[in-house]
C-alpha positions as protocol buffer text, in pm:
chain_id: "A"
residue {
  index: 1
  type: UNK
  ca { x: 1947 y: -781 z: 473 }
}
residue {
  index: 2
  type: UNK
  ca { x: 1624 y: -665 z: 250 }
}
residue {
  index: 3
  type: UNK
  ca { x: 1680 y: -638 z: -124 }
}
residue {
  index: 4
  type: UNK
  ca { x: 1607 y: -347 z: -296 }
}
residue {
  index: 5
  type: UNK
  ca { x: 1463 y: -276 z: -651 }
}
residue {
  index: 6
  type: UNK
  ca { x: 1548 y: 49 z: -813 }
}
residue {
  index: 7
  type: UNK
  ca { x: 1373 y: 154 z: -1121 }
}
residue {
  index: 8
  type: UNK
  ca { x: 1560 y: 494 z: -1238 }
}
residue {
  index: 9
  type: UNK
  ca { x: 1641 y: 612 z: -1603 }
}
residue {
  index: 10
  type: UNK
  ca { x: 1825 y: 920 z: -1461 }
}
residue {
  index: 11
  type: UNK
  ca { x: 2162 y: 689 z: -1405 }
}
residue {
  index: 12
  type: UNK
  ca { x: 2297 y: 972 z: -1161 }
}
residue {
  index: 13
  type: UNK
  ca { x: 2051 y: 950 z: -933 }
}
residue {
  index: 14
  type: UNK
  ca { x: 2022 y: 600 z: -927 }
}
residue {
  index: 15
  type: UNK
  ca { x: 2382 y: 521 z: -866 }
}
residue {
  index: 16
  type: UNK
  ca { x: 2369 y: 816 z: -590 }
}
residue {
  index: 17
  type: UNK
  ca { x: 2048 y: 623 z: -433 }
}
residue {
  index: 18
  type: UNK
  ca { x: 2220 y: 263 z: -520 }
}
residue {
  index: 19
  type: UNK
  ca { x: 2535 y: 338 z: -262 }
}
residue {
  index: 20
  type: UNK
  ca { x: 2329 y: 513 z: -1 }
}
residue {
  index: 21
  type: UNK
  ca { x: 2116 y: 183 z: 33 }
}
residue {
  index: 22
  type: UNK
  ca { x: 2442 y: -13 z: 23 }
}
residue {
  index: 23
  type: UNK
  ca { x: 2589 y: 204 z: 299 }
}
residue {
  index: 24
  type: UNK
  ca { x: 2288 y: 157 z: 465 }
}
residue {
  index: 25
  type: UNK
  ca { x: 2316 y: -247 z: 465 }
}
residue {
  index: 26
  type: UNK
  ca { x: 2100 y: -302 z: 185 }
}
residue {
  index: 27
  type: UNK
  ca { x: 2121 y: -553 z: -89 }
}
residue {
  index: 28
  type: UNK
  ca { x: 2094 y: -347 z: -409 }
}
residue {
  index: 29
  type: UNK
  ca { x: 1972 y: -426 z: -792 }
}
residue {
  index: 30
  type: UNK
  ca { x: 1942 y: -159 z: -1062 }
}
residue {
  index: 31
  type: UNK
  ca { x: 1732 y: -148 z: -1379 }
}
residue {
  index: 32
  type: UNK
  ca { x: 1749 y: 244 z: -1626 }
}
residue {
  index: 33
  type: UNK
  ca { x: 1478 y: 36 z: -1841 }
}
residue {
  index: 34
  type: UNK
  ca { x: 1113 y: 7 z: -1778 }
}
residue {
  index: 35
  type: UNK
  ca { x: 1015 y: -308 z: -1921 }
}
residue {
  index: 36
  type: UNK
  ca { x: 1317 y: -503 z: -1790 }
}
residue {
  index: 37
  type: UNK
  ca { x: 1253 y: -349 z: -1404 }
}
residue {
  index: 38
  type: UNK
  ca { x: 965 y: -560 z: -1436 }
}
residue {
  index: 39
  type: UNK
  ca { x: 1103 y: -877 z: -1571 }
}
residue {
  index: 40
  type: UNK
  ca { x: 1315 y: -839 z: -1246 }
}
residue {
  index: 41
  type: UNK
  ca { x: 1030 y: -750 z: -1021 }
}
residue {
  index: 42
  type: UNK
  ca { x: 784 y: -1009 z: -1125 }
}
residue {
  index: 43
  type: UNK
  ca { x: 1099 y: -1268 z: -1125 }
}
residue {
  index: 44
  type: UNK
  ca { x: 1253 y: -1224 z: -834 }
}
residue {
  index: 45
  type: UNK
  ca { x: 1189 y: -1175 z: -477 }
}
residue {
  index: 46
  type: UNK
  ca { x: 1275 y: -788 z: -378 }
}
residue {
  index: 47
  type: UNK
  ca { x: 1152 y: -656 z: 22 }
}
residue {
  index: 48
  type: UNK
  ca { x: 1083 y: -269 z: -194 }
}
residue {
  index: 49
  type: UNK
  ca { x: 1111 y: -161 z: -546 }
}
residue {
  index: 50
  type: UNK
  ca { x: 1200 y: 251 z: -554 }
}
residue {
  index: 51
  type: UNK
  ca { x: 1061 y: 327 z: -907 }
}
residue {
  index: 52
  type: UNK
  ca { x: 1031 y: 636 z: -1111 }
}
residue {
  index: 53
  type: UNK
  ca { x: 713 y: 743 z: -1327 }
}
residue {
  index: 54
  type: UNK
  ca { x: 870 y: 846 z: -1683 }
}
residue {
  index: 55
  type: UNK
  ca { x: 1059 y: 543 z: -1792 }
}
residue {
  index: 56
  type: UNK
  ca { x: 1143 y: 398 z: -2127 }
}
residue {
  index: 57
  type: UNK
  ca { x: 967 y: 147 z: -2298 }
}
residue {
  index: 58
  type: UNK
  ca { x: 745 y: 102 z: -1940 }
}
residue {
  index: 59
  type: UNK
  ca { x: 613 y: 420 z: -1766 }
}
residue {
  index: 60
  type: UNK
  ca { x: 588 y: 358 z: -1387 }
}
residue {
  index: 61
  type: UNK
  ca { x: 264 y: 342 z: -1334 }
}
residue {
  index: 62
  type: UNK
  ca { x: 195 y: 24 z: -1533 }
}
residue {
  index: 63
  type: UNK
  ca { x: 501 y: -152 z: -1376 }
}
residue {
  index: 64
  type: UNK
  ca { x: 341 y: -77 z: -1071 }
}
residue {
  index: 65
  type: UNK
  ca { x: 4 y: -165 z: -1172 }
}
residue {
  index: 66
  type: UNK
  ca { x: 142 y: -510 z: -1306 }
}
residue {
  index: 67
  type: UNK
  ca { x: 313 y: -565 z: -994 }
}
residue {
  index: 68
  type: UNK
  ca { x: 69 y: -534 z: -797 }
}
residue {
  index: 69
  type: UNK
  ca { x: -151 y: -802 z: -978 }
}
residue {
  index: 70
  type: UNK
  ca { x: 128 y: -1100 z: -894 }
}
residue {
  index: 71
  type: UNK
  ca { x: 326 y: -920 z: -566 }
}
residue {
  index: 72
  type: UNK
  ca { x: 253 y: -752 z: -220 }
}
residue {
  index: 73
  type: UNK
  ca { x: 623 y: -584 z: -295 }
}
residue {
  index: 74
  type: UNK
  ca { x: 605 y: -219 z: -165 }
}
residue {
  index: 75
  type: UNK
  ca { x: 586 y: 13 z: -412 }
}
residue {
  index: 76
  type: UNK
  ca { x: 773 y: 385 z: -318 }
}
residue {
  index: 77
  type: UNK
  ca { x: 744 y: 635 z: -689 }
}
residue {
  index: 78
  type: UNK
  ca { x: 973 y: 868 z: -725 }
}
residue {
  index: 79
  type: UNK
  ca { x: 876 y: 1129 z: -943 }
}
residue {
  index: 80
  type: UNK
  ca { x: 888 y: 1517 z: -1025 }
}
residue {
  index: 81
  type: UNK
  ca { x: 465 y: 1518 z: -1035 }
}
residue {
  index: 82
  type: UNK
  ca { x: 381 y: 1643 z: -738 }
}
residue {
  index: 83
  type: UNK
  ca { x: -53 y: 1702 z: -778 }
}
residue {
  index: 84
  type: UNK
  ca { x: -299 y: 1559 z: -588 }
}
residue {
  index: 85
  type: UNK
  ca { x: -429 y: 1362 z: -919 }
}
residue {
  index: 86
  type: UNK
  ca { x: -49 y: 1229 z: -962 }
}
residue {
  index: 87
  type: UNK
  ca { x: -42 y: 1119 z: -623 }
}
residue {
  index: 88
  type: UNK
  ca { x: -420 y: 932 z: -592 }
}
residue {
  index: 89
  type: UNK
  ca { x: -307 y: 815 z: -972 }
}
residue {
  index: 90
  type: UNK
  ca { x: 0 y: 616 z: -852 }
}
residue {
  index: 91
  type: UNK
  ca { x: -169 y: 542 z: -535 }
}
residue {
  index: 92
  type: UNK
  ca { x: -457 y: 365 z: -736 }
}
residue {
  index: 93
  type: UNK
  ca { x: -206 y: 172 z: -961 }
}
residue {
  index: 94
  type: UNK
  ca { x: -66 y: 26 z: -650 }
}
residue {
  index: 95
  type: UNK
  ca { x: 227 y: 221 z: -489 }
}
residue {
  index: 96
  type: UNK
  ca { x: 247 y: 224 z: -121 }
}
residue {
  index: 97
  type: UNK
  ca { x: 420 y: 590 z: -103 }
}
residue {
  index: 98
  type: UNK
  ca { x: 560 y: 859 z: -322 }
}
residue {
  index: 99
  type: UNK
  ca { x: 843 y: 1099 z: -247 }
}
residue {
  index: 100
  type: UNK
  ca { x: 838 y: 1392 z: -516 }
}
residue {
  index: 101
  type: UNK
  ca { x: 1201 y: 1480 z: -678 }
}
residue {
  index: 102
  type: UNK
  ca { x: 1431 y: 1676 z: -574 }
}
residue {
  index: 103
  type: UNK
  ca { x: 1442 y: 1450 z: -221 }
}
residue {
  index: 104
  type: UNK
  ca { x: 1678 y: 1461 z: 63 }
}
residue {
  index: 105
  type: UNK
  ca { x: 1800 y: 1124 z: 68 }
}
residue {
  index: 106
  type: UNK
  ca { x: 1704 y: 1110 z: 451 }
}
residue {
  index: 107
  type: UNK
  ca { x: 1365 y: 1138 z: 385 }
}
residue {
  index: 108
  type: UNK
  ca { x: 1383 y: 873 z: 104 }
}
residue {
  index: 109
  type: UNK
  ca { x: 1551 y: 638 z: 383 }
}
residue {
  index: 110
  type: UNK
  ca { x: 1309 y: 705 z: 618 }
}
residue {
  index: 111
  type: UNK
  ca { x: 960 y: 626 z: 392 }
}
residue {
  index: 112
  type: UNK
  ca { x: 1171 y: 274 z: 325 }
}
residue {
  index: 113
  type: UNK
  ca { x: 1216 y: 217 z: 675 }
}
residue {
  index: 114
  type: UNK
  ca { x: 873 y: 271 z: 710 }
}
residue {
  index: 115
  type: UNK
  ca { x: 698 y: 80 z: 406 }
}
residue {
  index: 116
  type: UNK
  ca { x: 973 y: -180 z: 554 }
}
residue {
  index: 117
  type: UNK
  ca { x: 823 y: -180 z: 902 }
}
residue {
  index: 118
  type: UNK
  ca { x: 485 y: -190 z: 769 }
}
residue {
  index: 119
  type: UNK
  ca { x: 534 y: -524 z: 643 }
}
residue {
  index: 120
  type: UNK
  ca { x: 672 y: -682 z: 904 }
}
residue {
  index: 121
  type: UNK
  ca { x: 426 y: -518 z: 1135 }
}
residue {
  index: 122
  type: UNK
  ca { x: 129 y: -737 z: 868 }
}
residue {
  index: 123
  type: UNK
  ca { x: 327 y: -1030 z: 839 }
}
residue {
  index: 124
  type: UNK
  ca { x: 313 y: -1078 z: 1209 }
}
residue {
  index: 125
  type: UNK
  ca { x: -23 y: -982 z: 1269 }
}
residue {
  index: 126
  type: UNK
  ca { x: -150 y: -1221 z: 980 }
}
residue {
  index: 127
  type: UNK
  ca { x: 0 y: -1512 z: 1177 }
}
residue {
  index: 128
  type: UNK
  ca { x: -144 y: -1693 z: 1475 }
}
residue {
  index: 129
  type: UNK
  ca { x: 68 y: -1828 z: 1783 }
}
residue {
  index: 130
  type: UNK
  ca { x: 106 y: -2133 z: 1635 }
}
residue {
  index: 131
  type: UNK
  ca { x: 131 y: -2009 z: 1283 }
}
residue {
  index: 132
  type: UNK
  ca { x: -168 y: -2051 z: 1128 }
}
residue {
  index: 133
  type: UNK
  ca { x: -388 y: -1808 z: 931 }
}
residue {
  index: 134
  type: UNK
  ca { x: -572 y: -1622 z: 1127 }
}
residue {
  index: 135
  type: UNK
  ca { x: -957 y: -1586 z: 1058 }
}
residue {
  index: 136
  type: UNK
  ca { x: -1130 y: -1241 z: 1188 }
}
residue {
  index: 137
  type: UNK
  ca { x: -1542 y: -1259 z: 1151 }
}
residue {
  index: 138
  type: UNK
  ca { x: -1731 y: -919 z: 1145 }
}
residue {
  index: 139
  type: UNK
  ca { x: -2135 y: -937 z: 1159 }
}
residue {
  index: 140
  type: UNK
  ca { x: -2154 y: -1122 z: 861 }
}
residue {
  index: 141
  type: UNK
  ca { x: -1857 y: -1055 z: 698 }
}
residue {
  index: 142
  type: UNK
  ca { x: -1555 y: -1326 z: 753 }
}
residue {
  index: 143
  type: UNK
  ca { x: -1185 y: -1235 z: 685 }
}
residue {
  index: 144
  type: UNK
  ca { x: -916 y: -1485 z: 635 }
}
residue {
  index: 145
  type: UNK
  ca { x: -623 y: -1240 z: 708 }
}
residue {
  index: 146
  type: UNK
  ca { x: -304 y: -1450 z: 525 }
}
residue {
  index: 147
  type: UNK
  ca { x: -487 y: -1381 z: 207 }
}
residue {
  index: 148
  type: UNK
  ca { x: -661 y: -1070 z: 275 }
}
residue {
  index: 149
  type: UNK
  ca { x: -967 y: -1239 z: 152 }
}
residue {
  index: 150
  type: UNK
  ca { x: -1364 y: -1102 z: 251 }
}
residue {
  index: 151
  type: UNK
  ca { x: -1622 y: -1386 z: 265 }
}
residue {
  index: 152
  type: UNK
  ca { x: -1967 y: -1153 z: 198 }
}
residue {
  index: 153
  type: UNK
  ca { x: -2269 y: -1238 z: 419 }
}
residue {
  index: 154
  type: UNK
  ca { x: -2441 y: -1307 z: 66 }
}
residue {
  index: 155
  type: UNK
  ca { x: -2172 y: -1552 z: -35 }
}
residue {
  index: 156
  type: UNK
  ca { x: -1981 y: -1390 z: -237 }
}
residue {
  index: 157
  type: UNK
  ca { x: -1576 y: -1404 z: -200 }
}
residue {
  index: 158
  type: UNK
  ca { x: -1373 y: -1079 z: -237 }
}
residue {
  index: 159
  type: UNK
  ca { x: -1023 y: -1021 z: -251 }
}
residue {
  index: 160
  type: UNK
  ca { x: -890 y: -729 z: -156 }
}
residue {
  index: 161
  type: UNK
  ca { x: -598 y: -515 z: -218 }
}
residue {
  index: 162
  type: UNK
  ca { x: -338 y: -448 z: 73 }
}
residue {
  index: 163
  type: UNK
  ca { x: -473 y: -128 z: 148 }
}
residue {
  index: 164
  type: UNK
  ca { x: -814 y: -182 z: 140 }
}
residue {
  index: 165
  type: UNK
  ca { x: -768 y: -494 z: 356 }
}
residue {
  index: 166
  type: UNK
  ca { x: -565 y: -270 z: 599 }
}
residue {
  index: 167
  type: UNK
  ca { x: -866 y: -1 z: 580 }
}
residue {
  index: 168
  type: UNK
  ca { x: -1080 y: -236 z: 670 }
}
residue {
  index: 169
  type: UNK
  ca { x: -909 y: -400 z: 941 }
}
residue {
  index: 170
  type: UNK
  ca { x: -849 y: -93 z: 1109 }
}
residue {
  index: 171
  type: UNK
  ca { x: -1225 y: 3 z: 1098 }
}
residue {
  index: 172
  type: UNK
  ca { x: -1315 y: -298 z: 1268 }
}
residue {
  index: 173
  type: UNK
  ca { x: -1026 y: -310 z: 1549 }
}
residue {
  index: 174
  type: UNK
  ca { x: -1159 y: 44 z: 1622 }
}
residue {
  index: 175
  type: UNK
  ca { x: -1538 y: -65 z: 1602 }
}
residue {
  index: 176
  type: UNK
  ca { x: -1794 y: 147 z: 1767 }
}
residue {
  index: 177
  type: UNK
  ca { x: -1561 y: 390 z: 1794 }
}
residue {
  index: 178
  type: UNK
  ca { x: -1491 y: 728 z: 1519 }
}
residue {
  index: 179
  type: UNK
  ca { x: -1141 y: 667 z: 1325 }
}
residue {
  index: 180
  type: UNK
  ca { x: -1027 y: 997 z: 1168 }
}
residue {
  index: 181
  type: UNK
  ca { x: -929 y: 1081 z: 843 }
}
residue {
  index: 182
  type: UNK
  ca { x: -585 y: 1186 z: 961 }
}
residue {
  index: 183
  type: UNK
  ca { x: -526 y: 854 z: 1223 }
}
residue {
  index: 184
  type: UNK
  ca { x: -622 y: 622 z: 892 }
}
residue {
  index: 185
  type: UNK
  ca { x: -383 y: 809 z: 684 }
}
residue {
  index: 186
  type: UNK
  ca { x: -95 y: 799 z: 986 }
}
residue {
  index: 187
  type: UNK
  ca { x: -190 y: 376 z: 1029 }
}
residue {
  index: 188
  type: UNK
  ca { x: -271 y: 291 z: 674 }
}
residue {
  index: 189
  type: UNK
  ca { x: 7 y: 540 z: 508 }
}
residue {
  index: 190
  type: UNK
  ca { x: 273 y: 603 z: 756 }
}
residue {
  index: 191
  type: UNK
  ca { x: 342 y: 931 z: 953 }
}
residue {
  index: 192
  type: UNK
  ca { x: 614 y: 1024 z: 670 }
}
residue {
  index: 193
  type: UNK
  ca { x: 358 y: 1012 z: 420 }
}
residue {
  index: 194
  type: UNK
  ca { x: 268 y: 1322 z: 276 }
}
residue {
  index: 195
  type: UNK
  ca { x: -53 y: 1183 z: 111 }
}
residue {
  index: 196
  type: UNK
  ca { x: -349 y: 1411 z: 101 }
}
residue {
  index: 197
  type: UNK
  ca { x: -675 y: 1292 z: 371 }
}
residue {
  index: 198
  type: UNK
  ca { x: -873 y: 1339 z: 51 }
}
residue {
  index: 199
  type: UNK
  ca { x: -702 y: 991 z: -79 }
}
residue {
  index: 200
  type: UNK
  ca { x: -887 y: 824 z: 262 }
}
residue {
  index: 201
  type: UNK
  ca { x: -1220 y: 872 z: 102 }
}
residue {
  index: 202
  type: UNK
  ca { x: -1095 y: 718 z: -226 }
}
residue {
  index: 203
  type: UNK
  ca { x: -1028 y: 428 z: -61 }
}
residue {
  index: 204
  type: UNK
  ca { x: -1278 y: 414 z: 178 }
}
residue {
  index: 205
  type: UNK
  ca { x: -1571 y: 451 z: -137 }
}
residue {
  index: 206
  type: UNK
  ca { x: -1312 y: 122 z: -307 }
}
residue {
  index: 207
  type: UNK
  ca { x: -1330 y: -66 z: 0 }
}
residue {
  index: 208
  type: UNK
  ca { x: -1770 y: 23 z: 22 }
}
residue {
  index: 209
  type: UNK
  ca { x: -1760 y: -101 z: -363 }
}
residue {
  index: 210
  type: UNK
  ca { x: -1624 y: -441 z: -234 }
}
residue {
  index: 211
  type: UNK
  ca { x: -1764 y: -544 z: 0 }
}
residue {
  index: 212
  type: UNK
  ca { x: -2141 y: -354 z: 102 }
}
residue {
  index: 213
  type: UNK
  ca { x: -2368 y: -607 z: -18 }
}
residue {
  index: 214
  type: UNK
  ca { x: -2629 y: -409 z: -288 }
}
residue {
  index: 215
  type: UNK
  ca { x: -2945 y: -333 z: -109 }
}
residue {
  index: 216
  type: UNK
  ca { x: -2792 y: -333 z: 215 }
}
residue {
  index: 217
  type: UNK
  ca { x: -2702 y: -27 z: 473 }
}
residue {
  index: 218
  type: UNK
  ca { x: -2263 y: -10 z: 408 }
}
residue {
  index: 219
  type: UNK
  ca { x: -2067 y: -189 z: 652 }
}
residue {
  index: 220
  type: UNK
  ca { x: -1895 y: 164 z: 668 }
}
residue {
  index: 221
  type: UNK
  ca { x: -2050 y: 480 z: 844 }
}
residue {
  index: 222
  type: UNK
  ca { x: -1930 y: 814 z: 744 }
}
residue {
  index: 223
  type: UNK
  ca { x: -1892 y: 1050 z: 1032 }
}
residue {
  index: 224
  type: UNK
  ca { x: -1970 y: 1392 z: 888 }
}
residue {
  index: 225
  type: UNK
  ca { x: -1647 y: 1622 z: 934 }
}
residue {
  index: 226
  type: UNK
  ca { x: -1492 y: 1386 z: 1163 }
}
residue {
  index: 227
  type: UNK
  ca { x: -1398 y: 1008 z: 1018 }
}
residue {
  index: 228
  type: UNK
  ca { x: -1501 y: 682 z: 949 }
}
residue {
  index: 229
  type: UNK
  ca { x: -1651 y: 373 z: 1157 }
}
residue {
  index: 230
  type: UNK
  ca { x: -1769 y: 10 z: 1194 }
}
residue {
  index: 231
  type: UNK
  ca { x: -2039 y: -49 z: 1445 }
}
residue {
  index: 232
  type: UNK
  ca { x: -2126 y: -450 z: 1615 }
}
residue {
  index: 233
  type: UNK
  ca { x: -2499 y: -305 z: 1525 }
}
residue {
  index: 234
  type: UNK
  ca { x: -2718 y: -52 z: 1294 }
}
């Protein structure tokens, strides 16, 4: 049964969202406060946290942002901003998805599912058959996948976030071939996303910023008006 974290000063809607999750199976905890939501998600072990932007004492976007520093946790905001600058901002401070108020409850069921699935999906492909972490080598570039963890062809060690790492990983299980904006928003975002392809090339020039070593051609080739991809050579 996956646990649920809902961070929600409008006590309606949370207690409307709290017994749809419960009728739905789920294990449920409820915070109206900013600043304890976090105590809770940085203490204890939750499979999503469903949080809203404007809260008291702790807007949304630093809980997620402080999150993200200590926990993988998906993120899903739930907020009335609805701009492309809201979106990329919670996006950047670590939130997996964002569903814009009003919501049909379906469709807020359906992105957890998905953010859900996601992680399972990683979790699995992170492990070998017997277990063990998994180590994926690219030219020069080595990737222990557990950790999500870039060893740089010029030595230097880069951790990166689960996005990026899933950016890049789907670059290089494509390589040689052209990855679209829209099939790296569908693999890295879900198909329920409504995320602009715009957010793509944030995260692609992140990813570039990590781990192209200075001097260097990128690691990353931008197909003009088409996509992304990885090749075995220049």
């Amino acid at each position: 049964m996956a646990k649920i974290l809902i961070i929600e000063d409008e006590k309606n809607l949370a207690r409307f969202v709290e017994l749809e999750l419960k009728h739905e199976n789920y294990q449920v905890v409820v915070e109206n406060n900013g600043r304890k939501g976090l105590e809770d998600a940085l203490n204890e072990n939750f499979d999503a946290i469903l949080l809203d932007l404007m809260l008291p004492d702790l807007n949304g976007l630093e809980i997620a942002r402080r999150v993200r520093q200590a926990k993988t946790t998906p993120i899903i905001m739930m907020t009335a901003r609805d701009s492309v600058i809201d979106r990329v901002s919670g996006l950047d401070h670590g939130a997996d998805d964002y569903i814009v108020k009003p919501f049909a409850i379906e469709e807020l069921l359906a992105r957890l599912r998905a953010v859900l699935r996601r992680v399972d999906i990683e979790k699995k492909a992170q492990q070998g058959p017997s277990g063990q972490q998994k180590v994926v080598r690219f030219k020069d570039l080595t990737i222990e996948t557990a950790n999500r963890i870039v060893h740089r062809g010029d030595g230097k060690t880069v951790d990166l976030t689960k996005r990026e790492y899933n950016l890049l990983m789907t670059l290089i299980e494509n390589k040689n071939n052209v990855v679209s904006r829209d099939q790296l928003l569908n693999k890295i975002w879900g198909p329920e996303s409504n995320i602009e392809t715009n957010v793509v090339e944030v995260y692609v020039r992140y990813l570039r910023n990590k781990i192209d070593i200075p001097g260097r051609p990128s690691y990353i080739k931008t197909v003009r008006g088409t996509g992304y991809m990885v090749r075995d050579e220049d």
